[in-house]
DOTIMI-692818 format. One record per residue: x, y, z of N, C-alpha, C, CB in turn. Coordinates in steps of 0.1 Angstrom, whole numbers, plus 5000, padded with zeros to 4 digits. Atoms other than C-alpha are relative to their C-alpha. Glycine has a CB too. Example, Ala and Ser with C-alpha at 12.3 -4.5 7.8 and 13.67 -1.06 7.14 Angstrom:
500949885000512349555078500950125000499050005012;499149895000513749895071499250115008500450054986;
% end
This chain:
499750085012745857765625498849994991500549865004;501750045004741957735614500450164991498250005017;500149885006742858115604500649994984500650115009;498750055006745758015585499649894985501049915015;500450115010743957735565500949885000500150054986;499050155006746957475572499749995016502250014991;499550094982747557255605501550055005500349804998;498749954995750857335622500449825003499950145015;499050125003753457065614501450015008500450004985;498749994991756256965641500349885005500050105011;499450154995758156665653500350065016501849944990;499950004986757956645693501149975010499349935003;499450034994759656655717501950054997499349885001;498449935009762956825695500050065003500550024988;499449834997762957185708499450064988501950025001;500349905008760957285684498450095002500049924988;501749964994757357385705500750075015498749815005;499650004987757657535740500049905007499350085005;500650134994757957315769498849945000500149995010;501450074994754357315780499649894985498550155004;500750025011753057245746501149834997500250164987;499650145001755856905742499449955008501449965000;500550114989754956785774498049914994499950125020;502250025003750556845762499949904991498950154991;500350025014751256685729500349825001501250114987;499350155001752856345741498749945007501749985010;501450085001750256055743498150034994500049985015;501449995009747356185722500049914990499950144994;500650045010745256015699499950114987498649955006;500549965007744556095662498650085001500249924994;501949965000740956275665499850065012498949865000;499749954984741756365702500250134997501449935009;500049904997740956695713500550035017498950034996;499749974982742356855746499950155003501649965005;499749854993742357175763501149975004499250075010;498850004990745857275775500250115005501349984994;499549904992746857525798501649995007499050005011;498749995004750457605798500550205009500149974977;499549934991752057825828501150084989500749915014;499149915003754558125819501449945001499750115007;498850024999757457955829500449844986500149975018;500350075013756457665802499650064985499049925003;500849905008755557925780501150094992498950095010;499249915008757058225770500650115011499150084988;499549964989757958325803499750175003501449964999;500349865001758558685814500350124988500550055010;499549905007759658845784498350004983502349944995;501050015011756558695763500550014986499050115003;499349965011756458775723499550124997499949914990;500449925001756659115716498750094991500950004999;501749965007752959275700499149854999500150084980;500950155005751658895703499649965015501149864991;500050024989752058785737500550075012500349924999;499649874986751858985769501449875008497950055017;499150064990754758885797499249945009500850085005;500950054986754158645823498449934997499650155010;500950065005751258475804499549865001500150034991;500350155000749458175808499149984988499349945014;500150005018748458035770499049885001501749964989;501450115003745357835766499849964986498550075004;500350015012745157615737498849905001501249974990;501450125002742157395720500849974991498250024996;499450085013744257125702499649884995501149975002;500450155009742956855680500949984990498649984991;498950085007745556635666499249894986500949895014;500850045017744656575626501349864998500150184981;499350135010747656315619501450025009500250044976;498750044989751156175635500549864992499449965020;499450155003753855985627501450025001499849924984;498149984992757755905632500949964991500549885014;499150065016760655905605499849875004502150044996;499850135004760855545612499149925000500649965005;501550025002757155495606500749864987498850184994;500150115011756855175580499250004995500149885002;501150055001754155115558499249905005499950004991;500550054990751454985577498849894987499450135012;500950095004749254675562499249915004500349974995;500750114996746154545576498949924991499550065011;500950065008744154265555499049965011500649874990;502250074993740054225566500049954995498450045000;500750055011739454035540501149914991499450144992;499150075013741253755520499249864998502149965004;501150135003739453465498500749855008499749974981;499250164996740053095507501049944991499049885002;499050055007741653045474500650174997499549894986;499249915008744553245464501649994992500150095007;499250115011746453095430501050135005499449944980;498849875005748453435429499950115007499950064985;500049884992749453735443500750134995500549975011;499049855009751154105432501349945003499950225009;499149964998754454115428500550104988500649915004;499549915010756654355409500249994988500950045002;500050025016756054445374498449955000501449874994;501350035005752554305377499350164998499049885012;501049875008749754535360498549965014499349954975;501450084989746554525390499550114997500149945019;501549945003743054705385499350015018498949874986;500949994989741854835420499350085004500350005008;500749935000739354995436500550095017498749934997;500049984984740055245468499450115003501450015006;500249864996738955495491501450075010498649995008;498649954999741755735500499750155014500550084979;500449924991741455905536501450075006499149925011;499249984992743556095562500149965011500150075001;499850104989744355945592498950035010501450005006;501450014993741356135604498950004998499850075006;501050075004739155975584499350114992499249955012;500649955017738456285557500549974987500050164997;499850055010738056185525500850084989498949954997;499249885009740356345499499949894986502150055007;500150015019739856085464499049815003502649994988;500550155000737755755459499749924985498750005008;500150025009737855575430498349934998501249934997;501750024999734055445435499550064995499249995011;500749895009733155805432500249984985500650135002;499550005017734655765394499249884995501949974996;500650125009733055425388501249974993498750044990;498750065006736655335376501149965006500450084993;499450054991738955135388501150064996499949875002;498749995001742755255393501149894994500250025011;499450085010745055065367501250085000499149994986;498249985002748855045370500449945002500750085005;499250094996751654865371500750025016501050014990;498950004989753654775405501449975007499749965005;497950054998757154815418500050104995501149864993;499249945008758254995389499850204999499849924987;500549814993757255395404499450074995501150115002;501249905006754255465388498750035013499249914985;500549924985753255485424500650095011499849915008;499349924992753855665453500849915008499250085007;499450124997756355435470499149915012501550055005;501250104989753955315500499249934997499250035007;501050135004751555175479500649924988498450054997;498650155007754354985456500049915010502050064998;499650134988754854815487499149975006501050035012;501350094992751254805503499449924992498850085007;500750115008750054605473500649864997499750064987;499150105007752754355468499549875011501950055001;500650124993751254015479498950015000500349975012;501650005000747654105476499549904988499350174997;500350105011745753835459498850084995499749845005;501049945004742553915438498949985007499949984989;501349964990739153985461501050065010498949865007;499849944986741654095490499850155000501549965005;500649874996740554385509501450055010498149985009;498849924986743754595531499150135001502150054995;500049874999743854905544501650025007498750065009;498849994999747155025537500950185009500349964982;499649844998748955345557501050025001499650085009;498749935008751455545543500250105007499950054986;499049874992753855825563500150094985502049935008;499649955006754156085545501650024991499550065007;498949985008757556055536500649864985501250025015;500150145012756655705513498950114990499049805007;501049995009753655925501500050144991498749985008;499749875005753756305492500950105004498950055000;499349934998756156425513499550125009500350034988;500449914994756256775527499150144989501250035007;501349955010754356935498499249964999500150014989;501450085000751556725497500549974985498250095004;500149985013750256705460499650124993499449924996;500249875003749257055455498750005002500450064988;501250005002745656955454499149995012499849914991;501050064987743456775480500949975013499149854996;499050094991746656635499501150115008501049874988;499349864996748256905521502049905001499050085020;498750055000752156835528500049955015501050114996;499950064985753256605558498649955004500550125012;501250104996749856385557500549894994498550024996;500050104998749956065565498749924991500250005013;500450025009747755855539499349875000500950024992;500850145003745055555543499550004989498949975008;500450055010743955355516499749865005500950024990;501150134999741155085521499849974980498050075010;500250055015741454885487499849895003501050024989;500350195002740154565472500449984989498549934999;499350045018741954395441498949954992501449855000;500750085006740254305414500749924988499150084995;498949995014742654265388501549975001500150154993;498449964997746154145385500449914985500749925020;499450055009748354005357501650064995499150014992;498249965002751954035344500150004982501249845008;500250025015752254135305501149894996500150154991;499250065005754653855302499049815002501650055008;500550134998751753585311499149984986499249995014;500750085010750153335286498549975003500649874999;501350034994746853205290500149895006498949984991;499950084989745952985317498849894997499850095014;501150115003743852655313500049925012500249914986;499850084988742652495345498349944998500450125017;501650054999739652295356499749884986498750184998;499950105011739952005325499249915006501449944997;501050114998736751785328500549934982498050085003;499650035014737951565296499149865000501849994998;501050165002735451265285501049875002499249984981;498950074997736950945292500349934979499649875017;500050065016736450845249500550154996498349944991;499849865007738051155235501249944987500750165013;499850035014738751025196500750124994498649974993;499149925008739951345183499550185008499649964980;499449834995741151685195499750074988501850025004;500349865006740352075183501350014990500050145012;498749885005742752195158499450084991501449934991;500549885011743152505135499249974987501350084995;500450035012741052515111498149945002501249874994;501250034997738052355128498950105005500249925009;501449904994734452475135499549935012498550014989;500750024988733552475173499050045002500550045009;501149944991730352515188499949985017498649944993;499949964987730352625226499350045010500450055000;501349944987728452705256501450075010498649815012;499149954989730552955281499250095007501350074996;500149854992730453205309500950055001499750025011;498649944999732653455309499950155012500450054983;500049914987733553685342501250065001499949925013;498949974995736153875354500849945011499950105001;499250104988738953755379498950045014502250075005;500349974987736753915408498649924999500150175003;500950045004734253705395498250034994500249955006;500949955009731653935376499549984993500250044997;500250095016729953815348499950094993498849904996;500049935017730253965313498949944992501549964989;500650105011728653745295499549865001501049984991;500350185001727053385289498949974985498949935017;500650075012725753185259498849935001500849924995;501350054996723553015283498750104998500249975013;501549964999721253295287500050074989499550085012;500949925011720653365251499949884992500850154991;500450205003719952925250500549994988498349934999;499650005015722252975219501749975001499450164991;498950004995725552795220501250134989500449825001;499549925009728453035201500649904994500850135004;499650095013729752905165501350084997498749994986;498649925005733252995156501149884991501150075018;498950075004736152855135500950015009500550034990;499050004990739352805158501350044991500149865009;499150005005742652935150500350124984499949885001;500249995021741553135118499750195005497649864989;500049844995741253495144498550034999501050134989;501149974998737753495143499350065015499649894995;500049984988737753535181501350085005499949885006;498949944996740453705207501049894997499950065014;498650105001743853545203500449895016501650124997;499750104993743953425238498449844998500250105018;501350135007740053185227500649894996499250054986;499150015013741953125196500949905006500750144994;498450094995744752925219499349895007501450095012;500550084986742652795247498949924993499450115015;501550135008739652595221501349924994498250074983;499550095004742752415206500449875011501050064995;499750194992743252045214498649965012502249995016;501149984993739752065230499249834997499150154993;501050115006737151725230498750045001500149865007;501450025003733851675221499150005019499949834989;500850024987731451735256501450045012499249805001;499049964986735151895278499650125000501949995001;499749875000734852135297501150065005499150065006;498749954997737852385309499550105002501150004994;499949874995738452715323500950054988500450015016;498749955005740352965301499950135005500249994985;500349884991741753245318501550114991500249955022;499349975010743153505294500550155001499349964987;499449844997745253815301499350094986502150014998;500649945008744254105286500850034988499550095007;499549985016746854165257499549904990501750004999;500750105008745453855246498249974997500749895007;501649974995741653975252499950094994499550035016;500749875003740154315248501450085001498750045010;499049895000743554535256499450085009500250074987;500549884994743454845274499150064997500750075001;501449945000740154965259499149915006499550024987;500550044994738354695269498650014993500350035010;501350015012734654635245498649975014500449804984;501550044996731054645263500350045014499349844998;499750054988730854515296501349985005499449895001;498550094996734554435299501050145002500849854984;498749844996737054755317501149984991500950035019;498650045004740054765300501049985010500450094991;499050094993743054585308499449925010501150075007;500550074989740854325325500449884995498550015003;500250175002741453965328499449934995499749945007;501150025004738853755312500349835004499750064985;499850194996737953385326498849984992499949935019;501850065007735453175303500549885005499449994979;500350184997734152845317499249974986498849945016;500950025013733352675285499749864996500650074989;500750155002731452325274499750014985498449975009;499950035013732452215241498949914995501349934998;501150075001729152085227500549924983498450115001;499150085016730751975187501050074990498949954989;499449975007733352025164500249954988500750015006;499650045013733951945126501350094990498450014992;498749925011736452055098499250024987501749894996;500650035011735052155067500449844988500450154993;499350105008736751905049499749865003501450015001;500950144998734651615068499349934992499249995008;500950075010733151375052499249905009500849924988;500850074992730651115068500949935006498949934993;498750074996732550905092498349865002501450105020;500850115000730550515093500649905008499749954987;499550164990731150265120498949935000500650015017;500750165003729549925115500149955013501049894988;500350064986728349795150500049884996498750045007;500750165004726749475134499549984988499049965008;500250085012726649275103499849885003501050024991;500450144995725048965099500949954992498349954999;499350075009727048695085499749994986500249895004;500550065010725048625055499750124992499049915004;500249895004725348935037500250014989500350075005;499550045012725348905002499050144988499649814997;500449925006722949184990499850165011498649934994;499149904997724349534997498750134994501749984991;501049915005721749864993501150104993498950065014;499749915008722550084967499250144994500149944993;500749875007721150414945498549944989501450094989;501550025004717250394940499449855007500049984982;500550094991716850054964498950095012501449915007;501249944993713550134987500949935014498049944995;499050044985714850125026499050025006501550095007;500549944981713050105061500749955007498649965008;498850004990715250155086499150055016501450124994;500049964984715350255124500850105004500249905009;498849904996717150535137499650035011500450134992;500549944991717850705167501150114996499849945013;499149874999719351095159500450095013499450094992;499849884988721151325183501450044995500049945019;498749915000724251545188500949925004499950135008;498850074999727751505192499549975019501750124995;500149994991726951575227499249865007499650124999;501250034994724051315233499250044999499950005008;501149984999721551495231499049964991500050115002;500450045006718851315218498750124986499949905010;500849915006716651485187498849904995500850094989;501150095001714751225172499649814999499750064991;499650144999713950855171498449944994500449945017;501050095004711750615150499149895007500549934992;500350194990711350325176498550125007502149915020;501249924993709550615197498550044991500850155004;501449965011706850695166499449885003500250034981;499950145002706750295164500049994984498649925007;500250055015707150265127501150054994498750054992;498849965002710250255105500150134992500749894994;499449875011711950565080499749954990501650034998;499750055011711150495049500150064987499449915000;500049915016712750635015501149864987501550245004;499350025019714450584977501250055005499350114984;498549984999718150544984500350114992500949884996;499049925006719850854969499250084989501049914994;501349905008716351074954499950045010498549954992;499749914991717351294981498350065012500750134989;501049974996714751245004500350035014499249914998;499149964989716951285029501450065001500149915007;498949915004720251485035501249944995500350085012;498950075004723051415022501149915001500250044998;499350024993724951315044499249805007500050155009;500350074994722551035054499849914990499250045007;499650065013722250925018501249934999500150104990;498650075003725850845019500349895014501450134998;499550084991726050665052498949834998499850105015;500550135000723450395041499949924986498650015006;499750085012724950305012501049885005500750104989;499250114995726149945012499749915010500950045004;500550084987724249815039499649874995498850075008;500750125002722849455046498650025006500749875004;501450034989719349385064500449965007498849934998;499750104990719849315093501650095011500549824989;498749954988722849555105500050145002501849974994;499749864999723849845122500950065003499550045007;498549905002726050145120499250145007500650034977;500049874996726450455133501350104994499949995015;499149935013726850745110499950155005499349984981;500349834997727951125121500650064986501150075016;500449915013727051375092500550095006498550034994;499449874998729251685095499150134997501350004991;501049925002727052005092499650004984500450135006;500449965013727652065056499849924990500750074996;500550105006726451735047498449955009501249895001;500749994990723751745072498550114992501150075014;500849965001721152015077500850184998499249955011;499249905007723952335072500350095013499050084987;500249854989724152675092498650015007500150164989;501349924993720752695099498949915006499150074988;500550124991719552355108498650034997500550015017;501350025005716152295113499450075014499549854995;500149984988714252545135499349965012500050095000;501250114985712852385172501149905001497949904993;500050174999714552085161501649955001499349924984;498550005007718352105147500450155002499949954983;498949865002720752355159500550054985501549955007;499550015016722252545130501949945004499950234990;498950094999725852355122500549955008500750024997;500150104993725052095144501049864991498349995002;499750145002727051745137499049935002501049945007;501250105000724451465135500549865004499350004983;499050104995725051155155498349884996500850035021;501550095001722050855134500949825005499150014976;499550134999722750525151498549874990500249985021;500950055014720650275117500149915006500550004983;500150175003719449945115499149994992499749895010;501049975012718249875082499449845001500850054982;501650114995715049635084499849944987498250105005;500550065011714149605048500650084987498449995001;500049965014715349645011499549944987501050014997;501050035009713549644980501250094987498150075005;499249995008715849614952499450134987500249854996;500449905011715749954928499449934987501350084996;500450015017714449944889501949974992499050214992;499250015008717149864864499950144995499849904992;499849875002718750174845499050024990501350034997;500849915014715850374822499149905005500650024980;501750114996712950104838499050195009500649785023;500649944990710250324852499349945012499250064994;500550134993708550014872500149874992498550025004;500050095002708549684872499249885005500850005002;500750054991706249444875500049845003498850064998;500050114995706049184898499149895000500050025009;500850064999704048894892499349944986499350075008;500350045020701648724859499650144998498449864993;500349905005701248964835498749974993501150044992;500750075009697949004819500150074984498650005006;499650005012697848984782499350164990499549854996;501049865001695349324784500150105006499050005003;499949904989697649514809499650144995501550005007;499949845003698049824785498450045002500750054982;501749965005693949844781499750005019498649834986;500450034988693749714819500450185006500949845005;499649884989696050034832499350144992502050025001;500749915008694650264804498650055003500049944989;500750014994691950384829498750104989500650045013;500749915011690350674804500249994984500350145002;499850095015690950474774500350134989498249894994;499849875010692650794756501449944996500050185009;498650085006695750524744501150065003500149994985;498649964989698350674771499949975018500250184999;500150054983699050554803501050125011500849815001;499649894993699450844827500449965013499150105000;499949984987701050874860499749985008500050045002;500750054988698550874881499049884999499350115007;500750124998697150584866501149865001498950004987;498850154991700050364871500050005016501950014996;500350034985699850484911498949965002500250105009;
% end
């Protein structure tokens, strides 16, 4: 048969071998070699085969058995390997992404997707397989490892495939899932850490900023925001991201995190971008750090007002105040108390942002508020660098300490106190009959 280039293919024990040779063949192993010696009367007796075999011959073979099996063989499925969780499993019609090595039952290799560095991608059930492994994958969750074996008559038959696969082999396959999904699934949102103050939910239209990791189902990583200490900035809803993102940051709070776990028609597609195979899964764990709408305006809550409040700060009143700044998040950025000495500016001669201008309008001495500045009343896109993310929300909790009533309208100063009757000559330091600037400071 070695001459021949093929194995010799026969079902036992049917009258289709000589005697000796049924009797030799029954109870061998796959890989098992034997010597047989096979009498004339088991044989070919006295008439032999004419120019092949003399009469009266005793027939010595060296047989090693490459592969065996019985029409009523089943596909065979043994799992090594299955995780502790498993949300889901194949069934028909799902799309799964695996990886295998593809032997014969005597362990030569004939295809491995490893070699390729690419995983095998197809749907199941629906006969874009060979029928054995339609059926050895069905119930496999994602990480599970089988090794699935297929009779030839689930797998190629008695032709083989023309190529590597001769006809009438029997067909292992050691695979591990990586990948599974159903093009009729949505995106999946699990794992909801939700603050227990959550004031207002994501919608379209809003600007998120985010911290994620993002992996595949087999848990891989793609990606993270952490390690480039820069959270990602996106509008929601507006396609700036994939469409499954796009679904899963809606109705989101301030400081939740969640899992989103997003098929791939709703991801990258069958090409698949960078790091990411096509038709892969995609899971982001992600930590909502702040959100705004363009259309915010300062929001002002009033902690404490003293009763006796009868003078109200306005545009050009002098302020020292106290603050302490940070993010939506908490995180603290800066604080006056810690310098020891208060803030101190000219209400509304933009000494500060805009945003902060408008929240300490109206105040008394003596109270405090806390005022979040939306970015684009704030410090902008670009923030301040070291100090202020760029389109950060600004979280100043105020207590205004002291005001010093502005000038009247078109006053340049005012002065407090007797006047003397020689101020102009008094302030008129270079007696050139104009009083400059820096001689009034």
């Amino acid at each position: 048969s070695y001459d021949r280039g093929s194995t010799f293919n026969v079902f036992v024990g049917k009258g289709q071998l000589i005697a000796g040779m049924d009797k030799a063949l029954v109870g061998m192993c796959v890989n098992e070699r034997r010597f047989v010696k096979i009498p004339p009367k088991l044989a070919y007796g006295s008439e032999g085969v004419p120019g092949v075999i003399p009469p009266n011959s005793v027939l010595h073979f060296d047989v090693l058995l490459v592969d065996l099996w019985n029409s009523e063989d089943e596909v065979q499925v043994q799992t090594y390997f299955k995780p502790e969780k498993c949300p889901r499993t194949v069934q028909v019609s799902d799309f799964v992404r695996y990886h295998y090595n593809g032997t014969f039952l005597d362990g030569t290799l004939f295809d491995s997707s490893h070699n390729r560095m690419r995983t095998y991608d197809t749907y199941v059930g629906i006969g874009w397989l060979i029928p054995g492994m339609d059926q050895g994958l069905l119930g496999m969750c994602v990480g599970e490892k089988r090794i699935i074996t297929i009779p030839p008559f689930l797998a190629y038959g008695e032709e083989g495939d023309g190529k590597e696969i001769p006809g009438q082999a029997s067909l292992v396959f050691d695979v591990v899932l990586l990948d599974l999904h159903n093009p009729k699934d949505g995106i999946t949102i699990e794992n909801q850490q939700v603050p227990e103050s959550c004031e207002r939910r994501s919608q379209t239209g809003d600007f998120l900023r985010y911290h994620y990791n993002g992996t595949l189902l087999d848990g891989t990583l793609f990606d993270s925001s952490y390690s480039r200490n820069r959270t990602y900035d996106t509008y929601v809803g507006k396609g700036y991201v994939i469409a499954g993102m796009d679904e899963g940051l809606l109705g989101v709070c301030t400081g939740e995190k969640r899992r989103i776990i997003i098929p791939p028609h709703l991801g990258y597609g069958e090409e698949g971008r960078g790091k990411i195979p096509g038709s892969a899964v995609l899971v982001f764990d992600i930590h909502v750090v702040d959100f705004h709408n363009p259309s915010d305006s300062v929001s002002i809550t009033v902690n404490y007002k003293p009763s006796n409040c009868s003078v109200l700060s306005k545009k050009g009143d002098y302020l020292k105040y106290h603050y302490n700044a940070s993010l939506l998040d908490g995180t603290l950025l800066d604080s006056t108390h810690s310098l020891g000495k208060t803030y101190n500016i000219v209400l509304g001669s933009g000494q500060v942002v805009v945003g902060m201008d408008m929240g300490l309008q109206d105040m008394c001495v003596g109270e405090r508020r806390t005022v979040v500045i939306p970015p684009h009343l704030g410090y902008g896109e670009d923030g301040v660098e070291g100090e202020v993310p760029g389109s950060a929300v600004l979280v100043f909790d105020i207590e205004l300490l002291e005001l010093v009533s502005g000038l009247p309208e078109g006053y340049m100063f005012v002065w407090n106190g007797e006047v003397s009757p020689n101020l102009f000559e008094e302030i008129d330091k270079n007696r050139d009959g104009e009083v400059l600037l820096e001689e009034v400071s």
